[in-house]
Each structure stands twice: as C-alpha cells, then as structure tokens.
DSSP file (Angstrom, degrees, kcal/mol; ACC not computed):
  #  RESIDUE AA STRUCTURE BP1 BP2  ACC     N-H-->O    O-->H-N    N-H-->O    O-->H-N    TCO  KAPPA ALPHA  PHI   PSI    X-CA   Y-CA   Z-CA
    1    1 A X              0   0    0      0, 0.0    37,-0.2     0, 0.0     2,-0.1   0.000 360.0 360.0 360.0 143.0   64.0   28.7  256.6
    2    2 A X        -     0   0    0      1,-0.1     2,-0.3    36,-0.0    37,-0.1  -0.428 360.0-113.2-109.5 161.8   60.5   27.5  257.1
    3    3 A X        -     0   0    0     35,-0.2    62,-1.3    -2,-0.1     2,-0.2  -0.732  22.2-152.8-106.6 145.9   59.2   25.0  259.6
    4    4 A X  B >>  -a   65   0A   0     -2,-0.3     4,-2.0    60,-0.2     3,-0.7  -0.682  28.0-121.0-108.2 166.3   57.8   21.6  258.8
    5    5 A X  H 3> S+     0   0    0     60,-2.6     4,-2.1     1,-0.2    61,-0.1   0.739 115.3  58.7 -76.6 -23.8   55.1   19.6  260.8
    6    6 A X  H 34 S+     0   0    0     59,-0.5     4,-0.4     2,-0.2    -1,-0.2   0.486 105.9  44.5 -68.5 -17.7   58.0   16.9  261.1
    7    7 A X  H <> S+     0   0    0     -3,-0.7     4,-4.5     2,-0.2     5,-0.2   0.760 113.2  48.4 -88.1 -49.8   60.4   19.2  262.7
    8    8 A X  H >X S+     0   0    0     -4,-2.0     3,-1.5     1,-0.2     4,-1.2   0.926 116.2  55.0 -64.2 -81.9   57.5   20.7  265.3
    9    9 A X  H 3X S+     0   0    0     -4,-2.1     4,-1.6     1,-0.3     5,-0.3   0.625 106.8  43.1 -11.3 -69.2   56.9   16.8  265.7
   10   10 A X  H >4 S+     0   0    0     -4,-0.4     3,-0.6     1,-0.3    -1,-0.3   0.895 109.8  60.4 -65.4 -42.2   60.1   16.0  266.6
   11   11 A X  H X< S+     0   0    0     -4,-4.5     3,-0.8    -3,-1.5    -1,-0.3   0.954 111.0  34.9 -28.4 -67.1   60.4   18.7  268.8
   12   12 A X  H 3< S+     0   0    0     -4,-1.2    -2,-0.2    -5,-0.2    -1,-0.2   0.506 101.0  75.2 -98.5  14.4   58.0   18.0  270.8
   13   13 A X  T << S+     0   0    0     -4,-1.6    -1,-0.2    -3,-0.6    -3,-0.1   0.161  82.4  69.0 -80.9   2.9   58.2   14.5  270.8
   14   14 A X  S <  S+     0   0    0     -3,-0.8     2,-0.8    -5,-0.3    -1,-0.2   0.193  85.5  80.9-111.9  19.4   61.3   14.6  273.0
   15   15 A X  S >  S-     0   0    0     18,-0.0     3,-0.7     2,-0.0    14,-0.0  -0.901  77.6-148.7-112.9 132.7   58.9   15.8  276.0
   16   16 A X  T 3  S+     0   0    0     -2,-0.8    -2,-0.1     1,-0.2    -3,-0.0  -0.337  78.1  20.9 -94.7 155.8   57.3   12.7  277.3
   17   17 A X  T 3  S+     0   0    0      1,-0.1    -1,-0.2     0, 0.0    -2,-0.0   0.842  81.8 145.4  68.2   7.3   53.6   13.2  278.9
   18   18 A X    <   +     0   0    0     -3,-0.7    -1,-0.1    -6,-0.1     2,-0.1   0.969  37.6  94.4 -73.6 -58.8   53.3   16.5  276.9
   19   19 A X        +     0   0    0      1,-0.2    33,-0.2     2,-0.1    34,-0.1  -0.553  60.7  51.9 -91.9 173.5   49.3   16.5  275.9
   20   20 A X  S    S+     0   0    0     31,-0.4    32,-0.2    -2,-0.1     2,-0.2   0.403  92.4 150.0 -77.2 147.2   47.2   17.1  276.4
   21   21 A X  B     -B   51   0B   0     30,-3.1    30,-3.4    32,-0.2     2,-0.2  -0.567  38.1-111.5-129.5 166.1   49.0   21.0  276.6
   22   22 A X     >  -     0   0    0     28,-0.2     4,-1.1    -2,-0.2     5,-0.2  -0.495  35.9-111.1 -84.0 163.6   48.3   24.7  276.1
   23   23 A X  H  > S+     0   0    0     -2,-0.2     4,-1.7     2,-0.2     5,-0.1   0.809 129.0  50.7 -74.0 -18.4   49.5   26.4  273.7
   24   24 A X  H  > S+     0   0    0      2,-0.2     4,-3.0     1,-0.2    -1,-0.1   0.883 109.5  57.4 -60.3 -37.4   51.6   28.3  276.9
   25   25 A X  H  > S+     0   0    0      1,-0.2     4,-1.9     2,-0.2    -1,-0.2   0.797 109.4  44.0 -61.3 -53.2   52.5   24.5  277.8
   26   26 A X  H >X S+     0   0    0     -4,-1.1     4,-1.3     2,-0.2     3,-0.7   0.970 107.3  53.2 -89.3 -26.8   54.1   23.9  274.2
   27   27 A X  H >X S+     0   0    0     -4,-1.7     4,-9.9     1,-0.2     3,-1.2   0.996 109.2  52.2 -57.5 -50.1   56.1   26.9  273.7
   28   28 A X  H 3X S+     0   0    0     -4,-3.0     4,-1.1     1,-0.2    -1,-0.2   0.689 111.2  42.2 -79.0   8.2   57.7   26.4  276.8
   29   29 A X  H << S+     0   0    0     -4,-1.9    -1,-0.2    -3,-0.7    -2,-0.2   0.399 109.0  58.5-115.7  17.5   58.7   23.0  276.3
   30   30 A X  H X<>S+     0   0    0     -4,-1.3     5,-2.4    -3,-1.2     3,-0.7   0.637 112.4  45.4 -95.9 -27.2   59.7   23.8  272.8
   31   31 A X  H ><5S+     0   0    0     -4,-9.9     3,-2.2    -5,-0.4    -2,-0.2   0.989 101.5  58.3 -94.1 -21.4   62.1   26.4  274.5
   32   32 A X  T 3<5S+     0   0    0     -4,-1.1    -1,-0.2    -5,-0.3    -2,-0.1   0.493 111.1  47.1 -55.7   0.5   63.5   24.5  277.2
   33   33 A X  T < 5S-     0   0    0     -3,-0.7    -1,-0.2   -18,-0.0    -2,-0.1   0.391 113.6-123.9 -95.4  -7.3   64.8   22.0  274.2
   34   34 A X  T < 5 -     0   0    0     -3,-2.2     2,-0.2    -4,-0.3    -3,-0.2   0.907  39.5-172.6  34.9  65.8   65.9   25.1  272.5
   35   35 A X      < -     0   0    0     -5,-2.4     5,-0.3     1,-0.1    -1,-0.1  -0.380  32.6 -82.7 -86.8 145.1   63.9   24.5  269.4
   36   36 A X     >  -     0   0    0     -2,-0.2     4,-1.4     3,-0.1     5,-0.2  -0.076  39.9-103.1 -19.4 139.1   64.7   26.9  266.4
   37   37 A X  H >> S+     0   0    0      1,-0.2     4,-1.6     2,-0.2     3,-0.8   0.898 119.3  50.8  -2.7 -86.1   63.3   29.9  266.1
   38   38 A X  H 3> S+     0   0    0      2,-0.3     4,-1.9     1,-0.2    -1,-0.2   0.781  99.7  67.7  -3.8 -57.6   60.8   29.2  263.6
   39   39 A X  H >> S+     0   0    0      1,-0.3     4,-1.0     2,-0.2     3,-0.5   0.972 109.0  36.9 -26.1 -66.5   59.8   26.3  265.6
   40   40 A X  H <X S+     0   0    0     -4,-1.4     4,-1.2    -3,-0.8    -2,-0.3   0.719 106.7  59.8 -75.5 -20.2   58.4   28.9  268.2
   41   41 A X  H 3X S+     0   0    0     -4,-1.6     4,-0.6    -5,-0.2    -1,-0.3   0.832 110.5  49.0 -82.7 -24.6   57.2   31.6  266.0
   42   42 A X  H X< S+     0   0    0     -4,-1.9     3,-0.6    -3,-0.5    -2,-0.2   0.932 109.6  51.4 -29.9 -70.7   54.7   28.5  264.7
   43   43 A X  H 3< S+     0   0    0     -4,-1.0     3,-0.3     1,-0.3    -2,-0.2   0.749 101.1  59.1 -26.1 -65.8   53.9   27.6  267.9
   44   44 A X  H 3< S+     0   0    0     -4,-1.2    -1,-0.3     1,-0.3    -2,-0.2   0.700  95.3  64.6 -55.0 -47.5   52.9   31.1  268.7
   45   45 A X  S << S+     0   0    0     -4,-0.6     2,-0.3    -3,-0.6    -1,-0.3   0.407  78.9 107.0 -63.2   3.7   50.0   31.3  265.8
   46   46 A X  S    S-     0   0    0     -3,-0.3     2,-0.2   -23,-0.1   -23,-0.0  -0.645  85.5-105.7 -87.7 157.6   47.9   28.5  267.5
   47   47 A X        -     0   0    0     -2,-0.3     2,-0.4     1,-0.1    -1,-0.1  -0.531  43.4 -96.3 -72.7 124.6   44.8   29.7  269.1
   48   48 A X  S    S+     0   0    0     -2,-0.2     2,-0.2   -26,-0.1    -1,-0.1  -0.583  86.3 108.0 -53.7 119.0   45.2   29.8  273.5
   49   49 A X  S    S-     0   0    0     -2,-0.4     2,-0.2     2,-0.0   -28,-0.1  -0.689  76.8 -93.2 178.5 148.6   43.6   26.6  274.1
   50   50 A X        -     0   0    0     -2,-0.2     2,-0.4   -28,-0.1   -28,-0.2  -0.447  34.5-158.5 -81.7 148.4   44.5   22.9  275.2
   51   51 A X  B     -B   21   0B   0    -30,-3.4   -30,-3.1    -2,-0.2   -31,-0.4  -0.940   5.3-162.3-119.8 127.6   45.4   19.9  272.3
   52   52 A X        +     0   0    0     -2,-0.4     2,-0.2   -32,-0.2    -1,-0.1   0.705  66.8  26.6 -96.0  -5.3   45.2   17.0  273.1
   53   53 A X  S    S-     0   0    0    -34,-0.1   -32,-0.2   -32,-0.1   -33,-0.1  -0.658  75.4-115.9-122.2 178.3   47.0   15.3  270.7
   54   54 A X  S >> S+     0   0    0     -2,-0.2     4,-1.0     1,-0.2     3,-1.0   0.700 116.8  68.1 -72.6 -49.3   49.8   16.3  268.5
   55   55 A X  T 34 S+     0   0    0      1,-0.2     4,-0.3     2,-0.2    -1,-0.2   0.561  86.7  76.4 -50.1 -22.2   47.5   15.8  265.6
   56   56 A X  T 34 S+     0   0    0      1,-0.1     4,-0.4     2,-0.1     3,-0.2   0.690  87.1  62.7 -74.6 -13.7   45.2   19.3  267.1
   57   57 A X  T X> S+     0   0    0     -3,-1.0     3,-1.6     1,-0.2     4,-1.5   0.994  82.6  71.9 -78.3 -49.9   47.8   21.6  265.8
   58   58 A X  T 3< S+     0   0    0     -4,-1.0     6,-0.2     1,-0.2    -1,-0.2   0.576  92.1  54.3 -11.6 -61.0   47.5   21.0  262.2
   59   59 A X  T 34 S+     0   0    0     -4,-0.3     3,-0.4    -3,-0.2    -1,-0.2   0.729 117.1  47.2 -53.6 -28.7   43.9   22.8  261.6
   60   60 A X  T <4 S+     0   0    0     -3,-1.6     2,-0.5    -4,-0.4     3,-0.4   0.862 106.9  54.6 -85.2 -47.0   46.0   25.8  263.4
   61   61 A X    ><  +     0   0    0     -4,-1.5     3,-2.6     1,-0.2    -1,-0.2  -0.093  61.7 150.8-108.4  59.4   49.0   25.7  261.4
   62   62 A X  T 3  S+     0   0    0     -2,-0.5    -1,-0.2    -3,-0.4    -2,-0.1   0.856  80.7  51.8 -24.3 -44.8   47.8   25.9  257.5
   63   63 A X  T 3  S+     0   0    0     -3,-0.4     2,-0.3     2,-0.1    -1,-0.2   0.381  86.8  91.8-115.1  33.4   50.8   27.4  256.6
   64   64 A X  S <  S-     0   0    0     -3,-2.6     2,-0.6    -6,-0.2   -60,-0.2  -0.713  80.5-117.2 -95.9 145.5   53.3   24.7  258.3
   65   65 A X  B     -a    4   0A   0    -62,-1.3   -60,-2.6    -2,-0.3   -59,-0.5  -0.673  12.0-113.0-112.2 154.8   54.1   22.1  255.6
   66   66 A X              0   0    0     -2,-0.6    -1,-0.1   -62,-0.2   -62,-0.0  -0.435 360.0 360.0 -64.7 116.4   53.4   18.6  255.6
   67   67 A X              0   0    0     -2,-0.3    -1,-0.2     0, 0.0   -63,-0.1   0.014 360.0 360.0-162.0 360.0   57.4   16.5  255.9
C-alpha cells in the first residue's frame, strides 16, 4: 500500500513543536508513534537536511501522492 502526503501529515502532526526537524528528527518521531512502514520508508528518501515546515518535504517526495 502506498503512502499519501495526508497520512505522513497526520503522522507527524500528532508531535507538537516538530519543525523545524531533520530528516533523523522525523523518522524518529514517526517511529515513536509507530507509523506504518511505508510511512518510514518515505521519510527515509528526503535529503539529510532540516524542514522547516511540513510543506519542505513535498519537493523531496515526488512520488508520495497528494490526499
């Protein structure tokens, strides 16, 4: 099953205070939520660097779909 940009959202919208993050910074608070599998294998494709917004990932994840 493929990951939507509404699921990574939601994900990480239950960590308060999250950006701006790393990409090391989001994995690990997408696994301390337990987020899917998928989630984190998303995650994992961004370029090491801090976002500050939620809105940074997008350019990174082309092949995450828009939901």
């Amino acid at each position: 099953m493929s990951v939507t940009r509404g699921e990574i959202a939601d994900h990480l919208a239950d960590t308060p205070a999250l950006f701006p993050a790393t990409r090391e910074e989001l994995l690990l608070a997408a696994a301390g939520i337990a987020a899917r599998p998928s989630v984190i294998a998303a995650l994992q494709e961004l370029p090491d660097r801090k976002y500050g917004h939620l809105r940074d990932l997008w350019p990174h994840l082309p092949n995450v779909t828009v939901s």
